[in-house]
C-alpha positions as CSV (number, residue, x, y, z in Angstrom):
1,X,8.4,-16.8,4.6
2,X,7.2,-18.4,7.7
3,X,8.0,-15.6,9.7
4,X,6.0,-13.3,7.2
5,X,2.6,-15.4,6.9
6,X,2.7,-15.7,10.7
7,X,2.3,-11.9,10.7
8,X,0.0,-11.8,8.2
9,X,-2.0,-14.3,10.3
10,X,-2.0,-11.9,13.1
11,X,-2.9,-9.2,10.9
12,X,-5.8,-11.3,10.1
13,X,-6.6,-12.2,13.7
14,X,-6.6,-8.3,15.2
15,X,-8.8,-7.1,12.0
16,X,-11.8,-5.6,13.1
17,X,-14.1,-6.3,9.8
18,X,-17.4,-6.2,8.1
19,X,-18.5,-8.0,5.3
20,X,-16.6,-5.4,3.2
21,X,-14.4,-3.2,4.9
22,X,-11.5,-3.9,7.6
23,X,-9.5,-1.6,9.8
24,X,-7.5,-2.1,12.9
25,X,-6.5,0.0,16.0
26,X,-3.0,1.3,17.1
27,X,-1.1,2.8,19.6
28,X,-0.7,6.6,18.3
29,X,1.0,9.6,20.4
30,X,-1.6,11.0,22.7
31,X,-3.2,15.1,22.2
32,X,0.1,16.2,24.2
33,X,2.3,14.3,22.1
34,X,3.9,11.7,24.9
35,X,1.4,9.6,26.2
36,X,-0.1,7.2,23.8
37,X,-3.6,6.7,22.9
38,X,-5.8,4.1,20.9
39,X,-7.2,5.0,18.0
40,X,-7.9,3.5,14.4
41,X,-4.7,3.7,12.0
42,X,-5.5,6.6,9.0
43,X,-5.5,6.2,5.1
44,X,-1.9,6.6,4.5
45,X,1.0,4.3,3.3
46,X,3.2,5.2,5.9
47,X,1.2,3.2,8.9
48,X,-2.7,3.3,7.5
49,X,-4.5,1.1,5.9
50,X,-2.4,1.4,2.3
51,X,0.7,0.2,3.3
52,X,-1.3,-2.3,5.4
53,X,-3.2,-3.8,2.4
54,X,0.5,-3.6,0.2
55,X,2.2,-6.1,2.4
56,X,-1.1,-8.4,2.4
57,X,-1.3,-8.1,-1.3
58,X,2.3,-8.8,-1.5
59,X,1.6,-11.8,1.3
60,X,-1.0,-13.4,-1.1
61,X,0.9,-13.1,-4.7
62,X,3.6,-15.1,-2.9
63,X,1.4,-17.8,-0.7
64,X,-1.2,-18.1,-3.2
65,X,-3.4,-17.7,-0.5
66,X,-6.7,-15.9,-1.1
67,X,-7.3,-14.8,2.5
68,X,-4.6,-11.9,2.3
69,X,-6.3,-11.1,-0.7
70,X,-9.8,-10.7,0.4
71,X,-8.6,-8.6,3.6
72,X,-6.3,-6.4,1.2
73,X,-9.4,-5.8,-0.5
74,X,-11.7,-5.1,2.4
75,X,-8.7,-2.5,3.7
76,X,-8.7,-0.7,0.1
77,X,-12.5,-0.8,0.5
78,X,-12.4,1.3,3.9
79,X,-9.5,3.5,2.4
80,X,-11.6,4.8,-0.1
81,X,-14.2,6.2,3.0
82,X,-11.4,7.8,4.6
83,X,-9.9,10.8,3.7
84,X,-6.2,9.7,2.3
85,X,-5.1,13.2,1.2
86,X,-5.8,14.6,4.9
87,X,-2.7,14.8,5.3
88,X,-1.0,16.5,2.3
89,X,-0.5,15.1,-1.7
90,X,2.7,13.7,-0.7
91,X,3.4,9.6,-1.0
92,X,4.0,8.7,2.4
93,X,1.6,11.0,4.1
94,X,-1.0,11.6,1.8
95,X,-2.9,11.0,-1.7
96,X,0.5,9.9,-3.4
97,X,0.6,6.7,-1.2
98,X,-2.6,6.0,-3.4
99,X,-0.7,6.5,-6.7
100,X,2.3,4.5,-5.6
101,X,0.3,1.5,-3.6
102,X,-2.3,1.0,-6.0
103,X,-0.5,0.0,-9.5
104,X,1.5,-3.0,-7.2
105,X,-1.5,-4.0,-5.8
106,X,-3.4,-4.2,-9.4
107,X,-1.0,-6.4,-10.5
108,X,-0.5,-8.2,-7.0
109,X,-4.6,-9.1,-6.8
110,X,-4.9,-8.8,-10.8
111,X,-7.4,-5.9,-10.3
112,X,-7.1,-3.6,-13.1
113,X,-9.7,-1.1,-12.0
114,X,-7.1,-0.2,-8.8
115,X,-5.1,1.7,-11.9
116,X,-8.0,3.3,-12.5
117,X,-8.6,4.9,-8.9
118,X,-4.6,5.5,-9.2
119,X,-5.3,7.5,-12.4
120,X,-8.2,9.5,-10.9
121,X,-5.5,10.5,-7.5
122,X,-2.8,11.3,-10.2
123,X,-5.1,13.9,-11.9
124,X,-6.0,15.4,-8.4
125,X,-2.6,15.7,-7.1
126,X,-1.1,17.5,-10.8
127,X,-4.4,20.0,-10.5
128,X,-3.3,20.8,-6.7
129,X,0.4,21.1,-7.6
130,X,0.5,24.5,-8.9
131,X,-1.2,26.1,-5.7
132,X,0.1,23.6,-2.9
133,X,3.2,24.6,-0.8
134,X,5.2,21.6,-1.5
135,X,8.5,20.7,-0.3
136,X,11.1,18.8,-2.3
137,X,11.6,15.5,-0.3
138,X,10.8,12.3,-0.3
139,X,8.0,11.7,2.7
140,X,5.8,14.2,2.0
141,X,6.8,16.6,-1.2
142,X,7.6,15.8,-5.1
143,X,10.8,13.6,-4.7
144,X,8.1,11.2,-3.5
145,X,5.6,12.0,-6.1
146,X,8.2,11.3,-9.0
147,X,8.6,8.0,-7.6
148,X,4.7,7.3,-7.1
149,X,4.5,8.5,-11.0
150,X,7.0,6.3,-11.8
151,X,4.9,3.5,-10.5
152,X,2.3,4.3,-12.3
153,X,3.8,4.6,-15.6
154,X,5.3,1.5,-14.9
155,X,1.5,-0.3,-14.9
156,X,0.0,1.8,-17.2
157,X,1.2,4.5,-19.5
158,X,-1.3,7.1,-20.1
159,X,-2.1,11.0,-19.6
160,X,-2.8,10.4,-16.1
161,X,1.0,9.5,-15.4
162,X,2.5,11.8,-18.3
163,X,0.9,14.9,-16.9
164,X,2.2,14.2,-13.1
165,X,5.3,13.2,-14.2
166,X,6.0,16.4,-16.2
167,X,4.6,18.5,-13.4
168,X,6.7,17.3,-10.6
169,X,10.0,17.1,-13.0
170,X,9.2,20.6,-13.4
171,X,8.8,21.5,-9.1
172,X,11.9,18.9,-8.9
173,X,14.3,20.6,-11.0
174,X,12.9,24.5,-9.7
175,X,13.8,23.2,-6.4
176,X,16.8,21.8,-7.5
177,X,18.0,24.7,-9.6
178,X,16.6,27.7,-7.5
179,X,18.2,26.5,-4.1
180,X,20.2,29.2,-2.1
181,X,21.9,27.3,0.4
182,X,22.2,23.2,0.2
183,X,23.4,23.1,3.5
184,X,20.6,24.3,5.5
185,X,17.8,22.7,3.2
186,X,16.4,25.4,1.3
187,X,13.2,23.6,0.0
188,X,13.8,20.6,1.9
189,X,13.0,20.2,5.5
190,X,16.5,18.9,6.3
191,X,19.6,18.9,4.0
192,X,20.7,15.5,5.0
193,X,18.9,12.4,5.1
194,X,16.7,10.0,2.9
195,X,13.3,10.8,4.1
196,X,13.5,14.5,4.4
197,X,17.1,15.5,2.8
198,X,18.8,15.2,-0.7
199,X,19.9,11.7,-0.6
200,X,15.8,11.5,-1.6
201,X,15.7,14.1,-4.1
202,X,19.0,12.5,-5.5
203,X,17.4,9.2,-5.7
204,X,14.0,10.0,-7.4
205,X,16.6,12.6,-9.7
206,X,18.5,9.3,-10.9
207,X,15.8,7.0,-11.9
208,X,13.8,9.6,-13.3
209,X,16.2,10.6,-15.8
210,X,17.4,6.9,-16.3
211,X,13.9,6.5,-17.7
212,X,12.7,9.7,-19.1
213,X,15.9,11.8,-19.4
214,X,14.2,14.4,-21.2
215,X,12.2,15.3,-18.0
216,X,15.5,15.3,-15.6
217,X,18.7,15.8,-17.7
218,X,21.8,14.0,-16.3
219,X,23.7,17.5,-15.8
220,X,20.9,18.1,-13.0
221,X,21.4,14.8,-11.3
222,X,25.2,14.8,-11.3
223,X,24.4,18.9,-10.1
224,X,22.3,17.0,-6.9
225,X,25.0,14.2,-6.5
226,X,27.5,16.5,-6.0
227,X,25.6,18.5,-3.3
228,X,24.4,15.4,-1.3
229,X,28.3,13.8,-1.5
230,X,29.7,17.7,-0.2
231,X,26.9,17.9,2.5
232,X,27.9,14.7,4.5
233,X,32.0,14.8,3.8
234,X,33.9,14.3,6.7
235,X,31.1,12.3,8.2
236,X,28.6,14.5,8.6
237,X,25.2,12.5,8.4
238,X,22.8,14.8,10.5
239,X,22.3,18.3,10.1
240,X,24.6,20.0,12.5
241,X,21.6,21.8,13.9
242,X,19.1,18.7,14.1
243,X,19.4,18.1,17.9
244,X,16.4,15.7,17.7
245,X,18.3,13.4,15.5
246,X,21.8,13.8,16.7
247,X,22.5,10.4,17.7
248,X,20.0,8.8,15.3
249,X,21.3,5.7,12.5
250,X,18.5,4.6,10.2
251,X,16.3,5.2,7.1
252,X,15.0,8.5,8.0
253,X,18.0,10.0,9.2
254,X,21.5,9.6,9.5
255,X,23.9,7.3,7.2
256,X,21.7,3.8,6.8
257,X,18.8,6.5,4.8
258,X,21.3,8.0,2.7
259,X,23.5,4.9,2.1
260,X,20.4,3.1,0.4
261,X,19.5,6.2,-1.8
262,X,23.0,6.5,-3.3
263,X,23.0,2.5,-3.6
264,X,19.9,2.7,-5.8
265,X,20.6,5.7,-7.6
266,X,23.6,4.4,-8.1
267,X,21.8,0.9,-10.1
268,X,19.8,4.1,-12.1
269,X,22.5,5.5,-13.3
270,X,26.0,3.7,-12.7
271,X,28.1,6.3,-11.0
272,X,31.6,5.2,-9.2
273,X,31.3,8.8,-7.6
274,X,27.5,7.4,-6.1
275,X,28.9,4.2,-5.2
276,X,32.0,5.5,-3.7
277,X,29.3,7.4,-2.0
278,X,27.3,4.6,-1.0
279,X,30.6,2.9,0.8
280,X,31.3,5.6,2.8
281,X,27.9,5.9,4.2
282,X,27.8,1.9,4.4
283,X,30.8,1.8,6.8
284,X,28.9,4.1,9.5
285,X,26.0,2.1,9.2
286,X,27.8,-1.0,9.9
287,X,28.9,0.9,13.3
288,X,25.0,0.7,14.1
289,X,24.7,-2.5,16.5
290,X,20.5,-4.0,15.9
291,X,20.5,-5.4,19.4
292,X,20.6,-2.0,20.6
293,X,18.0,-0.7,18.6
294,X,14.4,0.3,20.4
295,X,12.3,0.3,17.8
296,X,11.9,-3.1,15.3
297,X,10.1,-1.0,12.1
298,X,11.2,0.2,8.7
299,X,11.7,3.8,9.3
300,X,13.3,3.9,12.4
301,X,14.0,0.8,13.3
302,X,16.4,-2.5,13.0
303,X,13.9,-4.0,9.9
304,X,14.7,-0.7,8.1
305,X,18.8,-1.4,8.4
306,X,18.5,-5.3,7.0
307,X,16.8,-3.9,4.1
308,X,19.7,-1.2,3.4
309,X,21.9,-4.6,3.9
310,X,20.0,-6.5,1.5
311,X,20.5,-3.9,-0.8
312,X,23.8,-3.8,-0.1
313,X,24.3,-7.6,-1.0
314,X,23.0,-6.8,-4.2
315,X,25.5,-4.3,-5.1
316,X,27.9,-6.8,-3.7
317,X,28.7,-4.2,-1.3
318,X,28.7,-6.2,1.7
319,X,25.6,-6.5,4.4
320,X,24.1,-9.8,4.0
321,X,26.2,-11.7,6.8
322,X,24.8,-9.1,9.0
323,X,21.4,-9.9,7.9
324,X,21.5,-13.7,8.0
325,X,23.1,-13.2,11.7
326,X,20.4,-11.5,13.3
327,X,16.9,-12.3,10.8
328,X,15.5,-14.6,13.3
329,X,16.3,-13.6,16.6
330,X,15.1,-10.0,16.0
331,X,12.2,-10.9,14.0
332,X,11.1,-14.3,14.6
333,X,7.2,-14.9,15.5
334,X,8.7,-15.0,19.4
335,X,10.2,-11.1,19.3
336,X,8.8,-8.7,21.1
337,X,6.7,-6.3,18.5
338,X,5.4,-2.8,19.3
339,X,1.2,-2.2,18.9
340,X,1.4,-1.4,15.6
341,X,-0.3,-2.8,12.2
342,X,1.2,-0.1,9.8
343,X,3.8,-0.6,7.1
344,X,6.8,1.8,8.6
345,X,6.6,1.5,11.9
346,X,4.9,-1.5,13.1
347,X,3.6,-5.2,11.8
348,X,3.3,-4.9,8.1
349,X,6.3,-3.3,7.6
350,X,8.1,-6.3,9.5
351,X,6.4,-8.8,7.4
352,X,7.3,-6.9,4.1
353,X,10.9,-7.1,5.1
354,X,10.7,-10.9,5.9
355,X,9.6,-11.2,2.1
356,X,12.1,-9.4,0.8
357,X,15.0,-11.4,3.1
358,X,13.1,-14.4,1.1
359,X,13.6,-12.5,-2.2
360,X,15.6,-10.0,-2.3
361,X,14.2,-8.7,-5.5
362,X,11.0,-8.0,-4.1
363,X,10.4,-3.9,-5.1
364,X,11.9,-1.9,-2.1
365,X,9.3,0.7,-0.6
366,X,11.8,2.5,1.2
367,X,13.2,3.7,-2.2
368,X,9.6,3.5,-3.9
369,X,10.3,1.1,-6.0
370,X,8.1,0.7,-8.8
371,X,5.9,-2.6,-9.3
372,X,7.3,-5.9,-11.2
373,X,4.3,-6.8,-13.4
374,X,3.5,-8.6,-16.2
375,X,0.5,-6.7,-17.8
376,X,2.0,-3.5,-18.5
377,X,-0.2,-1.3,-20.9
């Protein structure tokens, strides 16, 4: 908890603000893709200003204190100027990090008009559906946006979630039902993988049926299941042809990603095939050694593995020695951080890990999860 408001502090401290808005700067790949430039950090969840303002909501509801409040406020303020759906509709990228963000922040600031703006980003993204080129995964296509709905509902049941709910069921299951070749992707950018592979479509699959089977029948879940548990038999977490990920361990790609999709699909719907699952991809994650790990983010980095551990723990499937071993020499205040404010790869997404080392059921945003709140409508 220390560790986390120490962040937040710095959050605070390289904030440039006005009276009503705050954004920050980051270090960003340059025009030609290596060398890095400055610039300000976008709308999104995955390292804008939304996943910014969720950790310092989340910062706040747990130190009562107001000033994560008010610059979670003024970041939501200077979201709304910016164009969050540049991007693409999808959650991580796009203008379904607004439907996901915004329901745990009404209920982490007690600010029900934030469901409201979540509504109006709902309706948006159902009327683009039918005419957008979506994929199915998790980042950036309708995996993501059943989780987003999801949250949503969760807040507030109304039309607004109903409607995008039953639209991306609908692209879900089409994708799901309609795909040629599992092993190459089909309408998925990579077969393998929790960001961009099946391991997401199996997750947002699971919980959606667990809630509202009639929109994902178990038959089409246990249909995905088997195809993400065939894809990665004999230990086979990267797509064969994915040179750029070949030697890569973590959320995004590779066996951490798709053991922490199976874990939590498997606490949707209990499955001894998913957590037999969930095991075998746990025991090559546990080959992953943090010290050796560049980069200290959620997506790709070492924060990203202690989450899949605490996760782990909770399924009583091992991982929290490994957590309380390395905590605070890879993440205390005195640890090297890259330039980065955003929630995935830099800063925020540090600090939302520390809370959720401090209470492990703090809502998981690498599987979406959806808000804990006491005012649901």
């Amino acid at each position: 908890m220390d560790e986390a408001r120490l962040i937040g502090e710095r959050l605070l401290s390289e904030a440039i603000t006005t009276s009503d808005a705050a954004s920050w700067l980051h270090l960003s790949p340059g025009n030609d893709g290596a060398h890095r430039a400055i610039e300000p950090v976008e709308g999104s969840l995955y390292d804008g200003l939304l996943g910014i303002a969720l950790f310092l909501g989340r910062l706040h509801a747990v130190t009562g204190e107001s000033r994560f409040a008010t610059l979670a406020n003024k970041a939501l303020r200077e979201t709304r100027s910016r164009t969050v759906d540049q991007g693409g509709i999808g959650v991580f990228d796009g203008l379904g990090g607004v439907v996901y963000a915004l329901p745990h922040l009404a209920c982490l600031l007690g600010d029900d008009k934030l469901v409201d703006q979540a509504e109006q980003a709902a309706e948006k993204i159902t009327l683009h559906l039918g005419r957008a080129r979506l994929t199915a995964d998790l980042v950036s296509g309708t995996a993501g946006l059943v989780l987003a709905g999801m949250s949503l509902h969760a807040v507030r049941s109304s039309s607004a979630s109903e409607r995008l709910l039953d639209a991306t069921a609908r692209h879900l299951r089409h994708a799901i039902e309609h795909c040629e070749d599992p092993r190459v992707g089909s309408k998925l950018p990579f077969s393998r993988g929790a960001a961009h592979g099946w391991s997401g479509v199996l997750l947002a699959s699971a919980r959606l049926s667990s809630a509202l089977p009639k929109l994902m029948p178990r038959e089409v879940v246990e249909a995905v299941a088997s195809i993400d548990l065939d894809i990665t038999s004999n230990d086979r977490w990267i797509d064969p042809e994915d040179d750029a990920h070949r030697d890569q361990a973590t959320w995004c790609h590779g066996a951490p990603g798709i053991a922490l999709c199976r874990i939590a699909a498997a606490r949707a719907i209990p499955s001894e095939m998913l957590v037999d699952g969930a095991r075998q991809a746990l025991v090559a994650t546990d080959l992953v050694r943090l010290n050796d790990m560049l980069e200290p983010g959620l997506c790709h980095g070492s924060m990203g593995l202690m989450d899949i551990a605490i996760a782990a723990g909770a399924m009583n499937m091992g991982g929290k020695p490994q957590v309380d071993s390395m905590a605070w020499r890879r993440f205390s205040s005195n640890a090297t951080h890259t330039f980065r404010p955003g929630l995935m790869t830099g800063l925020a997404g540090i600090g939302y890990g520390l809370l959720r080392m401090a209470d492990p059921s703090t809502p998981d945003v690498l599987t979406l999860d959806p808000p804990l709140c006491n005012n649901r409508r």
